[in-house]
C-alpha positions as CSV (number, residue, x, y, z in Angstrom):
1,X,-17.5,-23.7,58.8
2,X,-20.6,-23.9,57.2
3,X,-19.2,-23.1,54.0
4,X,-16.5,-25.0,54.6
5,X,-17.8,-28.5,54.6
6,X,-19.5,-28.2,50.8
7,X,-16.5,-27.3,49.4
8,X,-14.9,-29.8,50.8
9,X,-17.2,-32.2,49.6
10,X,-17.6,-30.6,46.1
11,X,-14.0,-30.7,45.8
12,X,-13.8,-35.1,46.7
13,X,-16.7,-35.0,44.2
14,X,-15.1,-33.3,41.6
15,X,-11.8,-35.0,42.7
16,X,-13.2,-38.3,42.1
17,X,-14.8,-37.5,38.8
18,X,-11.7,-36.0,37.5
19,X,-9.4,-39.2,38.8
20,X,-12.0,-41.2,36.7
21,X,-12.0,-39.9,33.5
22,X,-8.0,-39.1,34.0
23,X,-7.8,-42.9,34.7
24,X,-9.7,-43.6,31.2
25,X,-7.5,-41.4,29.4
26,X,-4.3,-43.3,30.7
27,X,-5.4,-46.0,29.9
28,X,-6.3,-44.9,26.5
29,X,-3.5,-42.6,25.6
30,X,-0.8,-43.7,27.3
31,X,-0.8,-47.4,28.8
32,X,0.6,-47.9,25.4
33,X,3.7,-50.8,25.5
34,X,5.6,-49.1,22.7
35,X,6.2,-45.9,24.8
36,X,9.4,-45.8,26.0
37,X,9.0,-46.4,30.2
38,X,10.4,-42.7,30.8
39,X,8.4,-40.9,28.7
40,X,5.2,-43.5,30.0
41,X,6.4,-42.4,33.3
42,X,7.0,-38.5,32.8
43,X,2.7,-38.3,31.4
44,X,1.0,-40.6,33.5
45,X,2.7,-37.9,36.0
46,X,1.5,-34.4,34.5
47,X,-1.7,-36.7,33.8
48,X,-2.4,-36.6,37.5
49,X,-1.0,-33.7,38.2
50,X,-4.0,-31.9,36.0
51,X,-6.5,-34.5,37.1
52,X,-5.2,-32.4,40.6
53,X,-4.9,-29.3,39.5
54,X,-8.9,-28.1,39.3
55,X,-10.3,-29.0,42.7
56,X,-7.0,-27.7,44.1
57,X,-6.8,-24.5,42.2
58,X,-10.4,-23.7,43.0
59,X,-9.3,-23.6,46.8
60,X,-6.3,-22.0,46.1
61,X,-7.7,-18.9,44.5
62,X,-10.2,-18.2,47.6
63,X,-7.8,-18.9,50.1
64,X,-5.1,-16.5,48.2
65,X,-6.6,-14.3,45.6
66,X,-4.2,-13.5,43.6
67,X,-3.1,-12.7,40.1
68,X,-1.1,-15.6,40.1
69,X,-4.0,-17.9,41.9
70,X,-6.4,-16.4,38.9
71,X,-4.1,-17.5,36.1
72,X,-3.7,-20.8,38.0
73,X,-7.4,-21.4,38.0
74,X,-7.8,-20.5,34.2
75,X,-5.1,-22.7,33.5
76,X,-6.6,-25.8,35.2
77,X,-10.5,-25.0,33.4
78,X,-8.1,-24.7,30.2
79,X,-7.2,-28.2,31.1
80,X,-10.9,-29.2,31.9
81,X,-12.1,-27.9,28.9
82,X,-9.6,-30.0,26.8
83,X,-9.8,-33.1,28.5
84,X,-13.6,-32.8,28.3
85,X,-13.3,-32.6,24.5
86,X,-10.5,-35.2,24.8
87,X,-12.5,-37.8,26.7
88,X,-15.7,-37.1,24.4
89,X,-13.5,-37.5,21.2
90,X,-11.5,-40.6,22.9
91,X,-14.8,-42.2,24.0
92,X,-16.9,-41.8,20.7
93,X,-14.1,-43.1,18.5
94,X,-14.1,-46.7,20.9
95,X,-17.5,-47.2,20.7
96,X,-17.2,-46.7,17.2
97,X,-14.6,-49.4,17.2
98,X,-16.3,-51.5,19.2
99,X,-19.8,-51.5,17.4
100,X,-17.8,-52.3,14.4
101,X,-16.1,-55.1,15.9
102,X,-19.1,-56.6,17.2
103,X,-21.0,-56.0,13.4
104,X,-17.4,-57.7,12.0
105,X,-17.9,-60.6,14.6
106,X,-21.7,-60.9,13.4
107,X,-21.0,-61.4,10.0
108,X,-18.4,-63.6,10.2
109,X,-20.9,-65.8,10.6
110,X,-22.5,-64.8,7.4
111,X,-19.9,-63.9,5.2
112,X,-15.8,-65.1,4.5
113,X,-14.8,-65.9,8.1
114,X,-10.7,-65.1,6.8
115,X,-12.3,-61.3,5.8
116,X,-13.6,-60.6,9.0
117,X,-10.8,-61.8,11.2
118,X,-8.5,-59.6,9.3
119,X,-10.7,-56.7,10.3
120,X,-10.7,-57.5,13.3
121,X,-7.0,-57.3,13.3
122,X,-7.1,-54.2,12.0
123,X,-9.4,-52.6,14.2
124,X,-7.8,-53.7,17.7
125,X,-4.2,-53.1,15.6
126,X,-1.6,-50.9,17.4
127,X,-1.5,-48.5,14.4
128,X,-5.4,-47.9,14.3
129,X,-5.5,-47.6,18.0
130,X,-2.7,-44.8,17.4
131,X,-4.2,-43.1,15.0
132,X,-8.0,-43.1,16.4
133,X,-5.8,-41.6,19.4
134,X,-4.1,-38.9,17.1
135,X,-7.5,-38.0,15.3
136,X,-9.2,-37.4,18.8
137,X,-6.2,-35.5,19.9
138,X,-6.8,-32.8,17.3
139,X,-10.4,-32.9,17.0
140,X,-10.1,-31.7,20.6
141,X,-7.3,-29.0,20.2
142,X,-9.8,-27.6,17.6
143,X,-12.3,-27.7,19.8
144,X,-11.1,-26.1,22.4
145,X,-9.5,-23.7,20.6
146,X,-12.8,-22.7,19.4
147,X,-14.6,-22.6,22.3
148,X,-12.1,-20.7,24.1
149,X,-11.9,-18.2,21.3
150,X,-15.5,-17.4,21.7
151,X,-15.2,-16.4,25.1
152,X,-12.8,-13.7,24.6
153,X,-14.5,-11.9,21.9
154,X,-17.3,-9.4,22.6
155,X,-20.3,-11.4,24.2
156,X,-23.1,-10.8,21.6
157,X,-26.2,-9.0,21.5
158,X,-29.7,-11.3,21.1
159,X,-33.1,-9.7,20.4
160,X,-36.1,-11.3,21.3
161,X,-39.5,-10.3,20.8
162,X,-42.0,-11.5,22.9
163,X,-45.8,-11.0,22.9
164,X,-47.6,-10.4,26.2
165,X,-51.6,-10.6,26.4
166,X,-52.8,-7.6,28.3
167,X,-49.8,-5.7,27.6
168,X,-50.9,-1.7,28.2
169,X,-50.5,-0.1,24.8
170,X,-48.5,2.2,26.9
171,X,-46.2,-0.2,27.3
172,X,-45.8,-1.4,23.6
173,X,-42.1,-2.0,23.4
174,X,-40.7,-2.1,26.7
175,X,-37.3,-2.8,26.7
176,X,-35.6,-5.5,29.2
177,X,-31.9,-6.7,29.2
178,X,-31.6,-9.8,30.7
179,X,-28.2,-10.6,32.1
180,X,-27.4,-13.9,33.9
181,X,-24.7,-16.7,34.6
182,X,-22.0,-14.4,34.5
183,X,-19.8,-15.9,37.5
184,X,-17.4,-13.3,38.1
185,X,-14.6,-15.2,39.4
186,X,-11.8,-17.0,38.0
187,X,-12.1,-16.8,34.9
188,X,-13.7,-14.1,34.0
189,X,-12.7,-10.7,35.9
190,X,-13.3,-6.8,35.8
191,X,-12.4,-6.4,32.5
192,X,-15.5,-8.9,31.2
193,X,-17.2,-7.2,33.5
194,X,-16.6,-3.4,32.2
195,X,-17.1,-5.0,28.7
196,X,-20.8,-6.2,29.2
197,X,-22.0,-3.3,31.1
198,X,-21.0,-1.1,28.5
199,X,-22.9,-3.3,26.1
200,X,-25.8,-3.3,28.1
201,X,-26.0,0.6,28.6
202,X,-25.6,1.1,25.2
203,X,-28.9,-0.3,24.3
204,X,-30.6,2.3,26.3
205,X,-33.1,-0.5,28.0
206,X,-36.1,0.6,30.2
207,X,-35.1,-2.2,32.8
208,X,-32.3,-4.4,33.9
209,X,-32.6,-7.7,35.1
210,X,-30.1,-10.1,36.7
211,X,-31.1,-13.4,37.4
212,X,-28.3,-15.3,39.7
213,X,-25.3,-16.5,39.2
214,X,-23.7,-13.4,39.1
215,X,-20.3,-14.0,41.0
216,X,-17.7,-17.5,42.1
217,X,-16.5,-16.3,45.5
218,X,-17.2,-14.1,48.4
219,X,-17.1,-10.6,48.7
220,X,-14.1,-9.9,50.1
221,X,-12.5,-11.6,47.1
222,X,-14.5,-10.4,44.0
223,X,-15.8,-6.7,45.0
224,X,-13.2,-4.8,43.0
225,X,-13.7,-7.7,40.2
226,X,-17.6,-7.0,40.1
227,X,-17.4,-3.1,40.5
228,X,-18.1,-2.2,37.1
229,X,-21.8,-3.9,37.3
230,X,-22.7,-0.7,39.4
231,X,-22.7,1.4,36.3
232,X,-25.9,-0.1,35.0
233,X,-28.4,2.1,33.9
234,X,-32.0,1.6,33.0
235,X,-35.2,4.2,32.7
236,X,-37.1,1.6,35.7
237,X,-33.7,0.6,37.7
238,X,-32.3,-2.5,37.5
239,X,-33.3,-5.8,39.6
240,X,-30.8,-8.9,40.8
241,X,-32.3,-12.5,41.9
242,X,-30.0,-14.8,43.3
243,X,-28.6,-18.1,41.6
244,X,-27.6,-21.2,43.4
245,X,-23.6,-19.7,43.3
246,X,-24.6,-16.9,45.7
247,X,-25.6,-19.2,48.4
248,X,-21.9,-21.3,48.3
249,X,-20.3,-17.8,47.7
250,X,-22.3,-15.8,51.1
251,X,-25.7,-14.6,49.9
252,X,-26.1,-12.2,52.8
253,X,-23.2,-11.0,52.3
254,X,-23.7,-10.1,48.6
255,X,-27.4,-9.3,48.9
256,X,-26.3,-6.3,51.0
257,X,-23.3,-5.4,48.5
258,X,-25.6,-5.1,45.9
259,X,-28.4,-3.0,47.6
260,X,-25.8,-0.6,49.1
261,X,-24.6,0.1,45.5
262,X,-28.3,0.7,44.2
263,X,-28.9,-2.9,42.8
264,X,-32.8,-3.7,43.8
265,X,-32.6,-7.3,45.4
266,X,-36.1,-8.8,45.4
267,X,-37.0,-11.9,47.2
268,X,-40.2,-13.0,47.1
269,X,-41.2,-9.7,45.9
270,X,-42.6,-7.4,43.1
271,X,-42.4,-4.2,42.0
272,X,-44.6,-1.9,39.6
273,X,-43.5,-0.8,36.3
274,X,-45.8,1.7,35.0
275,X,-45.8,3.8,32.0
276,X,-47.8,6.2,34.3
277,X,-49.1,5.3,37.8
278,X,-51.4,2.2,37.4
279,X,-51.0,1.4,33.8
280,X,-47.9,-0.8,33.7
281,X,-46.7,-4.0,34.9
282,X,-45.8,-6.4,37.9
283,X,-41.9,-7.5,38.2
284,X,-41.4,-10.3,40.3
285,X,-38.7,-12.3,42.0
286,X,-38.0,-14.9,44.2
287,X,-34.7,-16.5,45.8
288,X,-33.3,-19.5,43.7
289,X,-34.7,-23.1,44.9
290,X,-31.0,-24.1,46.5
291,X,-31.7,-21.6,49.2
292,X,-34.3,-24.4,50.7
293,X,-30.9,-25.7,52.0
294,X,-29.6,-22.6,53.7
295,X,-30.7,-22.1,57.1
296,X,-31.6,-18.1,57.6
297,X,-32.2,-17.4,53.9
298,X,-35.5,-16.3,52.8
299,X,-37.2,-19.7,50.6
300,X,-38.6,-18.8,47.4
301,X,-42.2,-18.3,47.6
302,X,-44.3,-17.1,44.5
303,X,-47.8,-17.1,46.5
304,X,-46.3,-14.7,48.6
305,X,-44.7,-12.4,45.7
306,X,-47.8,-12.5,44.3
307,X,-50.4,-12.0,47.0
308,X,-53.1,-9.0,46.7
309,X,-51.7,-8.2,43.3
310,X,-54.6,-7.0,40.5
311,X,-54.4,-10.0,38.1
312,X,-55.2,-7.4,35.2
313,X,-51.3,-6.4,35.2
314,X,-49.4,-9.0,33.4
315,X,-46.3,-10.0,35.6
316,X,-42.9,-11.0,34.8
317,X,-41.3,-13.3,37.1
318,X,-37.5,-13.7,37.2
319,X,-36.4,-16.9,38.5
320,X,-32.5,-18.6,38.4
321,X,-34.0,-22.0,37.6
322,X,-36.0,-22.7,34.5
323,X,-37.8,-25.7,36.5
324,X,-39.9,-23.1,38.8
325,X,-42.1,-22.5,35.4
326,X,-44.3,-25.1,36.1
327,X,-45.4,-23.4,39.2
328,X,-44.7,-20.1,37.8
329,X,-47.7,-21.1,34.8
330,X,-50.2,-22.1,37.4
331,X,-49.9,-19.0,38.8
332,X,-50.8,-17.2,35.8
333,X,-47.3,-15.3,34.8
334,X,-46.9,-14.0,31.3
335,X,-43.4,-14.4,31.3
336,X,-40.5,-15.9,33.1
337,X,-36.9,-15.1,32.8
338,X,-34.2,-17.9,33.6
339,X,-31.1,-19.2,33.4
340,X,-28.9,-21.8,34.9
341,X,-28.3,-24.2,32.3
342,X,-26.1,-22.0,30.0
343,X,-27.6,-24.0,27.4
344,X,-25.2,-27.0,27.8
345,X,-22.4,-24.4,27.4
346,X,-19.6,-26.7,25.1
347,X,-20.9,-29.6,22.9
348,X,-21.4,-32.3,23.5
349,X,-22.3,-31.8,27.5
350,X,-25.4,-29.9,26.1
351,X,-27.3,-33.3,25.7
352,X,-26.1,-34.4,29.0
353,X,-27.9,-31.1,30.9
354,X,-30.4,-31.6,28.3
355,X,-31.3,-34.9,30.0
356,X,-31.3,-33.2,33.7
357,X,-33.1,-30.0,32.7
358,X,-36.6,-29.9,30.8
359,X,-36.1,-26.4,29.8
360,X,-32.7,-26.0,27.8
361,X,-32.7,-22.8,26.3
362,X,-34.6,-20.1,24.3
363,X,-38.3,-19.0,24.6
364,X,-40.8,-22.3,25.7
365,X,-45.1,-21.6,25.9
366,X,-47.5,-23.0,27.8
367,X,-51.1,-21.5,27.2
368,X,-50.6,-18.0,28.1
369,X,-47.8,-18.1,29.8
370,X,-43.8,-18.0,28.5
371,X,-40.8,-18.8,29.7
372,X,-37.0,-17.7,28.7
373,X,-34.4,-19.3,29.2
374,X,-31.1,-17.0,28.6
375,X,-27.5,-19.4,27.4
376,X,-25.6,-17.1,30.0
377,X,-23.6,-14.1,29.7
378,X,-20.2,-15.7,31.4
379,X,-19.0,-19.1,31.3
380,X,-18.8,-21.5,34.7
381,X,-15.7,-24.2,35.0
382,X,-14.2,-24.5,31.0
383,X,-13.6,-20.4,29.6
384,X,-15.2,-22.6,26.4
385,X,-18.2,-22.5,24.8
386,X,-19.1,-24.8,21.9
387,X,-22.6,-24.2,19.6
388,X,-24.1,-22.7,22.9
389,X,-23.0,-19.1,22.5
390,X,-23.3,-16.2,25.4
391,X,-25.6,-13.4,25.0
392,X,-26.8,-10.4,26.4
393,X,-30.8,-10.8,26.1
394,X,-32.4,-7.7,24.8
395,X,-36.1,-8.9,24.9
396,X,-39.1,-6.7,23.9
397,X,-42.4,-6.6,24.7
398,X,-45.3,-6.1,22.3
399,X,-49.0,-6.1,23.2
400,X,-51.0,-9.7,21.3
401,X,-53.3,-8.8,18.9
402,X,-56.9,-8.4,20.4
């Protein structure tokens, strides 16, 4: 029951969002007076049919999952992702139209009133409202055709080099691959999986590192889906965090997954990673900041992590959210690893999350202390991504210069 009740009220949320911009694009697209009244009829009803067909085939695929309920839910975040671009496209092109007007209206004070007026015509005209309607209809087919295209192929490999004060020499070079965001799920399954764990092994990294978001759905559901993940292999082991995902899709239940199948959990912990005993680093997690809402789940606490620990090792924190930085510099870590933002994921929602989120994406200083902030390995809702590309973070460490 008590997961229950936020899925039901994500789904009225998202329900209510969806009906929304649904409603705009009807209005828009196809309250038009010279469609015939049948065909008017036949899309306004597959228009609410899709503006149905997400928050309903989210449900569906937990209550039955199935092939069949997986292809239903990539179909509907096909649909999301189009209408997305639809609705930004749609949307851009009438404020365009009406700054125009209003310029047009302006000058008519200033200029030949019988010039203006005839642009005006034009520009609230049944042919330009048609074709501003056509042009925003293919400028999002392309679109998501792009961005949908970029999710199949090979996630790609980024290198980042990042310089660490009091790095041991003996540590010069450490290898860590971050993975994070890939929400197993619906729709991305086993065979994504398989494909980015045998990217990762293949760079032969000293450690591994999760950091949340790894699946959509509980355990009963996705364990065969996420299987392959137990095949990573680092030199040091390799260490999960949870995101906010885990705690709507049973973060006990997952937690214990993981560590049965060898997968170091830490919350609020850290660990040493030594190129011989004491000469090394400190790797530290903490539990994402949603768990504060879970009753029974451990609360992320970095004074805890961090107490008694020799301040002469540098330590890496991994934490789900960027925004735990601030406290994460005041605390004197070298380096934090995040992700949650996906780096807007498809343009243009990038400069939306960019408005919510102070840390976007890529590598962000403050004194001696960094942060990195990964664009995702998977995809969450639309199986699009537009100028915010996946990666698989390989990051190196080098020593600063003394």
């Amino acid at each position: 029951m008590n997961r229950v009740l936020p899925m039901v009220l994500f789904g009225s949320v998202v329900t209510l969002v969806f009906g929304s911009w649904h409603f705009y694009l009807w209005l828009r697209l196809i309250r038009d007076p010279q469609l015939p009244v049948a065909v008017a009829r036949l899309l306004t009803a597959l228009l609410i049919a899709a503006a149905l067909l997400v928050p309903l085939a989210m449900m569906f695929t937990i209550v039955f999952p199935s092939p069949i309920g997986r292809s239903t839910v990539y179909a509907a975040y096909l649909w999301l992702g189009f209408s997305f671009f639809l609705l930004a496209a749609t949307g851009t092109g009438d404020l365009l139209r009406l700054s125009i007007d209003g310029g047009v209206h302006v000058a008519s004070w200033l200029t030949k009133k019988e010039f203006a007026a005839g642009l005006v015509a034009v520009l609230h005209g049944v042919a330009f409202g048609r074709a501003l309607a056509a042009t925003a209809a293919l400028l999002a087919l392309t679109a998501a055709t792009s961005g949908a295209w970029q999710v199949r192929q090979p996630v790609p490999i980024k290198e980042v080099a990042v310089a660490i004060a009091g790095l041991p020499a003996k540590m010069n070079g450490l290898t860590l691959v971050q993975l994070t965001d890939l929400h197993v799920g619906a729709p991305l399954i086993r065979p994504f999986v398989q494909q980015v764990v045998d990217r990762t092994n293949a760079l032969s990294p000293d450690v591994i590192v999760i950091t949340g978001d790894l699946i959509d759905g509980p355990v009963a559901v996705l364990a065969d889906q996420v299987a392959p993940i137990f095949e990573l292999r680092a030199r040091h082991g390799v260490f999960f965090i949870t995101g906010n995902h885990e705690y709507y899709s049973g973060v006990a239940e997952w937690t214990a997954y993981l560590r049965e199948h060898g997968i170091r959990v830490l919350e609020n912990e850290r660990v040493a990673i030594d190129a011989e005993p004491g000469v090394g680093i400190d790797l530290v997690g903490v539990p994402d900041l949603e768990a504060r809402r879970f009753e029974g789940s451990a609360k992320p606490d970095l004074a805890a992590a961090l107490a008694g620990r020799d301040r002469g090792r540098p330590a890496i924190l991994l934490a789900h959210h960027p925004r735990q930085f601030d406290e994460a510099a005041a605390a004197g870590i070298a380096l934090q690893l995040s992700g949650h933002t996906h780096g807007g994921q498809i343009f243009p929602f990038g400069g939306v999350v960019a408005l919510a989120e102070k840390y976007l994406a890529g590598l962000y200083r403050r004194d001696d202390a960094q942060l990195y902030v990964s664009r995702g390995t998977g995809v969450w809702g639309p199986p699009m991504r537009l100028f915010a590309p996946a990666e698989i973070t390989r990051i190196v460490l080098t020593a600063t210069p003394p």
